[in-house]
N, CA, C and O of each residue as an XYZ file, in Angstrom:
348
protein
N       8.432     38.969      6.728
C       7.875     37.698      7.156
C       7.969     36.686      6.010
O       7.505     36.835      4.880
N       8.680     35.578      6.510
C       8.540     34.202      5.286
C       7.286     33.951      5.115
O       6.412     34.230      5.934
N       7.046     33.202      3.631
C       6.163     32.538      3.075
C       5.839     31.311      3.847
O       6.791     30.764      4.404
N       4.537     30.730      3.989
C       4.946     29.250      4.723
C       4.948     28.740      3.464
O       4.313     29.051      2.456
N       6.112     27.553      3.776
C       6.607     26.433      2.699
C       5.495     25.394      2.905
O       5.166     24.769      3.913
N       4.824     25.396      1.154
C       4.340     24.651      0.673
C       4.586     23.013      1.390
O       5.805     22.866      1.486
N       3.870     21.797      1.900
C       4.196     20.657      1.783
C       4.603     19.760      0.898
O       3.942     19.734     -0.141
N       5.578     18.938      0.994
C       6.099     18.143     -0.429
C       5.225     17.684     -1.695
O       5.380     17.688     -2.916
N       3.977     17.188     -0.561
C       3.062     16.764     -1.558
C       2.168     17.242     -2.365
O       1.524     16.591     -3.188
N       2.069     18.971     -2.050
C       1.268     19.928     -2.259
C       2.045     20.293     -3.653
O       3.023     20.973     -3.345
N       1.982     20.101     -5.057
C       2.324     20.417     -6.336
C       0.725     20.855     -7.142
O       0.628     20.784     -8.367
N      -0.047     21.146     -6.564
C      -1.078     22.061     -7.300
C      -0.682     23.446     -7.079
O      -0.023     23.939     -6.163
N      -1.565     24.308     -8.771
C      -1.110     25.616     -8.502
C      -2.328     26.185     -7.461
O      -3.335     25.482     -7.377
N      -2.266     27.384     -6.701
C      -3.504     28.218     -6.594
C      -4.886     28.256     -7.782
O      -6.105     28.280     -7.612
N      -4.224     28.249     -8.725
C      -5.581     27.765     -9.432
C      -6.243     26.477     -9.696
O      -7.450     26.351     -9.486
N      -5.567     25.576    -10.116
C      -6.284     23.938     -9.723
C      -6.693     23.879     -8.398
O      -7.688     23.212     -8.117
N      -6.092     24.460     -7.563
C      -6.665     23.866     -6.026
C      -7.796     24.856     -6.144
O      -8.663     24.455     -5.367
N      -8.205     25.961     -6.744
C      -9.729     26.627     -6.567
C     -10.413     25.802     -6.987
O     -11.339     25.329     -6.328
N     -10.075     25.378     -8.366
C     -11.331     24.435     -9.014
C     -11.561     23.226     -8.536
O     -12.457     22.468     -8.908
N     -10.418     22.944     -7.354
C     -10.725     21.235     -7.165
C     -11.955     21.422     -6.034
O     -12.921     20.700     -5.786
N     -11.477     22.787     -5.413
C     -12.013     23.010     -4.303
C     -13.642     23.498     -4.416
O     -14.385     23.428     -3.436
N     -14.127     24.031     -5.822
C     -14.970     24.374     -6.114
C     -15.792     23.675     -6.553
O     -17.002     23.892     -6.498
N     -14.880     22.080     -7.400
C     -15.683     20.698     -7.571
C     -16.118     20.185     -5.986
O     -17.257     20.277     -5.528
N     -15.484     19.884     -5.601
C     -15.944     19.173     -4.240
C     -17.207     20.180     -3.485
O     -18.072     19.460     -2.987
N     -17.408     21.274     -3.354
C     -18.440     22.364     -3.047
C     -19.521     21.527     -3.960
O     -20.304     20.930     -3.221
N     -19.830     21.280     -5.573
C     -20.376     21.709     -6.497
C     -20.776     20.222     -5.833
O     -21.867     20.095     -5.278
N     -20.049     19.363     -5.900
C     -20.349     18.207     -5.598
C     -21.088     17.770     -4.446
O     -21.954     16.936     -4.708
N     -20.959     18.174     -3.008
C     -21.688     18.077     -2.092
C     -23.058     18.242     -2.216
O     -23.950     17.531     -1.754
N     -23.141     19.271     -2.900
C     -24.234     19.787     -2.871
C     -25.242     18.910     -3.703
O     -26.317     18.419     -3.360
N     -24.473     18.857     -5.073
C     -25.303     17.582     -6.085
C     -25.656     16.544     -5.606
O     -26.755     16.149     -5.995
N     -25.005     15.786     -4.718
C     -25.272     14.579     -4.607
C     -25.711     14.560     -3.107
O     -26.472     13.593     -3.062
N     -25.644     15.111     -1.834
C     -26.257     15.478     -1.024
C     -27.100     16.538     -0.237
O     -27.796     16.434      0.773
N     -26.810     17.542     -1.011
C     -28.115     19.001     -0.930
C     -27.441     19.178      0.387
O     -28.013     19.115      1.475
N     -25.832     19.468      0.137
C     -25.256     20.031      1.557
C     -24.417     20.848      0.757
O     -23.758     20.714     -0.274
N     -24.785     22.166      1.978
C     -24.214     23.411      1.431
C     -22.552     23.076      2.166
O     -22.379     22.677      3.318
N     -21.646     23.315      1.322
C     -20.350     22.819      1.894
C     -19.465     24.122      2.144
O     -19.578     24.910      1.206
N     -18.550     24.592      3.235
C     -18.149     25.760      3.049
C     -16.997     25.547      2.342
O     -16.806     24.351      2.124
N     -15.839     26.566      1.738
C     -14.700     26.431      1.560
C     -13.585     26.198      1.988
O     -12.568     25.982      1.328
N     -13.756     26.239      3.560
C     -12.666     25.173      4.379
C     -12.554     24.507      4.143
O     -11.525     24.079      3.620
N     -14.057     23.642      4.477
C     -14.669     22.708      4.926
C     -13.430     21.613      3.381
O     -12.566     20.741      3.473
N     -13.929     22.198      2.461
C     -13.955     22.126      1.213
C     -12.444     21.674      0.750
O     -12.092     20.602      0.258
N     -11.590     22.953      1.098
C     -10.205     22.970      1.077
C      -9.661     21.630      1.746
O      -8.920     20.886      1.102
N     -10.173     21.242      3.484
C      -9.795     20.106      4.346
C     -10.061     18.812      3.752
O      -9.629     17.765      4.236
N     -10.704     18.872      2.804
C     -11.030     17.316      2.274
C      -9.939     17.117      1.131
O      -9.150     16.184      0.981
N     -10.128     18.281      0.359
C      -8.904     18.243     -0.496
C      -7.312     18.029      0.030
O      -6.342     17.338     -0.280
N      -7.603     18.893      0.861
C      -5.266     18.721      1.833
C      -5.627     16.549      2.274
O      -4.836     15.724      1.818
N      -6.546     16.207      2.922
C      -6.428     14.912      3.456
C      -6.346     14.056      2.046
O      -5.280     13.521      1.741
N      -7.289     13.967      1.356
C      -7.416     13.456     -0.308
C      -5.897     13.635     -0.852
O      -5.024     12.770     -0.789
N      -5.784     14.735     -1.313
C      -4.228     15.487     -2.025
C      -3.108     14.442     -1.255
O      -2.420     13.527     -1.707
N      -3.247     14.988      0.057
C      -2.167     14.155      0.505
C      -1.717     12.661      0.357
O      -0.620     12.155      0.121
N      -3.164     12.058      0.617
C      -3.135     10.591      0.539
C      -2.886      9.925     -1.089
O      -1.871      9.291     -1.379
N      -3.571     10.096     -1.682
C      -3.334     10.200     -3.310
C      -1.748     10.120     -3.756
O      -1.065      9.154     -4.098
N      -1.429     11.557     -3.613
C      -0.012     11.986     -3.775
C       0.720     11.495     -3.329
O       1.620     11.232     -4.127
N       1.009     10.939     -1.726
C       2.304      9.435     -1.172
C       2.166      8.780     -1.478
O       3.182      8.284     -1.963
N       0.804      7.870     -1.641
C       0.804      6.965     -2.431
C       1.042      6.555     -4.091
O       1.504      5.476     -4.463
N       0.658      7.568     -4.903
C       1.373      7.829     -6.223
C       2.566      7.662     -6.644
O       2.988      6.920     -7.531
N       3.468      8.896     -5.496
C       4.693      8.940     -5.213
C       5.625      7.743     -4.799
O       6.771      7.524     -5.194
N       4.932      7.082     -3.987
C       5.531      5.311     -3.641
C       5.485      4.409     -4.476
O       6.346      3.533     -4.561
N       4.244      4.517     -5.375
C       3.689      3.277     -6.479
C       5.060      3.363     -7.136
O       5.804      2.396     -7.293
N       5.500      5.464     -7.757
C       5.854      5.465     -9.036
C       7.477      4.638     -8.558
O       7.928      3.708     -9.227
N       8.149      5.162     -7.369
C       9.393      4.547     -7.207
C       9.386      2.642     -6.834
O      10.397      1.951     -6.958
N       8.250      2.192     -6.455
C       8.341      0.616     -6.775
C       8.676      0.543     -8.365
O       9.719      0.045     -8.789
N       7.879      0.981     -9.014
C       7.902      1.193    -10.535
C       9.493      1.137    -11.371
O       9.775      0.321    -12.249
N      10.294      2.086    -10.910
C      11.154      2.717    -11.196
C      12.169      1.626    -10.880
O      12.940      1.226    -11.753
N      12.178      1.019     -9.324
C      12.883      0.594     -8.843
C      13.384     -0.896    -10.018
O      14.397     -1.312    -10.580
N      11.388     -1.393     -9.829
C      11.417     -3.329    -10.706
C      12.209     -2.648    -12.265
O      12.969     -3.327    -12.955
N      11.844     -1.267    -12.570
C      12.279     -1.174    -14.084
C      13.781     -0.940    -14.021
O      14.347     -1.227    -15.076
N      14.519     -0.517    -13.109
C      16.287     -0.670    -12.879
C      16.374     -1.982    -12.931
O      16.635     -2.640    -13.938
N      16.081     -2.531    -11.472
C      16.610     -3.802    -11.907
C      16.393     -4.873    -12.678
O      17.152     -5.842    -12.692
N      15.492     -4.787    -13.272
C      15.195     -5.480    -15.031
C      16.643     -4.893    -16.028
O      17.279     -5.592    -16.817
N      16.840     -3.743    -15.774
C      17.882     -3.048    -16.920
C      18.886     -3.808    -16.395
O      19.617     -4.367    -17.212
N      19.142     -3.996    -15.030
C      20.475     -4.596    -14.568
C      20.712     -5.482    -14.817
O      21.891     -5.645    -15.128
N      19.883     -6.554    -14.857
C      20.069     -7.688    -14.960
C      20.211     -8.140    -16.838
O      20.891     -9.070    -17.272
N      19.508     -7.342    -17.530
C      19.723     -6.935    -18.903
C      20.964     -7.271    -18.923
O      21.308     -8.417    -19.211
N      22.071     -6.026    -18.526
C      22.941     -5.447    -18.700
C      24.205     -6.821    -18.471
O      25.130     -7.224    -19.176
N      23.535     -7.319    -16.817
C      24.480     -8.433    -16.589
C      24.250     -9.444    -17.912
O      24.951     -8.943    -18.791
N      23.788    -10.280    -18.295
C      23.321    -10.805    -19.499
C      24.222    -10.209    -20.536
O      24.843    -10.995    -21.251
N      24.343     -9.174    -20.675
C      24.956     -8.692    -21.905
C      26.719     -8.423    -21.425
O      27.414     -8.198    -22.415
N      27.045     -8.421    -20.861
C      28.262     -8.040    -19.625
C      28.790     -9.592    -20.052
O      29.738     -9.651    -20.834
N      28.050    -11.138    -19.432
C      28.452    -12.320    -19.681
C      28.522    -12.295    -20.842
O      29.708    -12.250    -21.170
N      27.392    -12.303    -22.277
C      27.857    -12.545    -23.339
C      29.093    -11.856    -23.845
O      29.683    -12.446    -24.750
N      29.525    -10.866    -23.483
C      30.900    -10.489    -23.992
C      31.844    -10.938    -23.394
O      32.917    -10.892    -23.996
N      31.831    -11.476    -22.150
C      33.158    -12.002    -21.517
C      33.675    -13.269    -22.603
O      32.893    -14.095    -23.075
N      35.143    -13.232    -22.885
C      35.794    -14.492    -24.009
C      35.605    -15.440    -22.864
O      35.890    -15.187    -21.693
N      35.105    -16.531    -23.311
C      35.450    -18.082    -22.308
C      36.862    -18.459    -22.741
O      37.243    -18.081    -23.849
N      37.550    -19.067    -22.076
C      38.527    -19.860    -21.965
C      37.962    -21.666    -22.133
O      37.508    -22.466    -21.316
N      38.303    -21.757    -23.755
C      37.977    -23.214    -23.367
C      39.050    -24.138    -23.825
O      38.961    -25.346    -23.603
């Protein structure tokens, strides 16, 4: 039987996702005196994780994208100054 494949956005190991999952438990409870189960627990984390993570993932390639074409346009700039004019 296959493994089920991880979701794209899912890059925590089994161990960060215990402790995230064990903050959010630790947390319910602190700040509302609600006993939280570990589903319960896990489901906030996959909706959170997820949302976080596309959006991260989108910010970083706007990012990436304005910082290419800054280089490009660099590049054009430097491309003209070497062309010889004809005068």
């Amino acid at each position: 039987m296959k493994k089920p494949k991880k979701p794209a956005y899912d890059f925590l190991s089994k161990e960060d996702k215990k402790i995230l999952i064990d903050k959010i438990v630790e947390f319910f409870k602190k700040e509302y005196d609600l006993e939280l189960g570990v589903i319960a627990a896990d489901e906030i984390l996959e909706i959170t994780h997820k949302d976080i993570a596309l959006n991260a993932y989108n910010q970083s390639l706007k990012i990436t994208q304005r910082q290419i074409e800054q280089k490009l346009e660099d590049l054009q700039i430097e491309f003209d100054l070497l062309q010889k004019r004809a005068s």
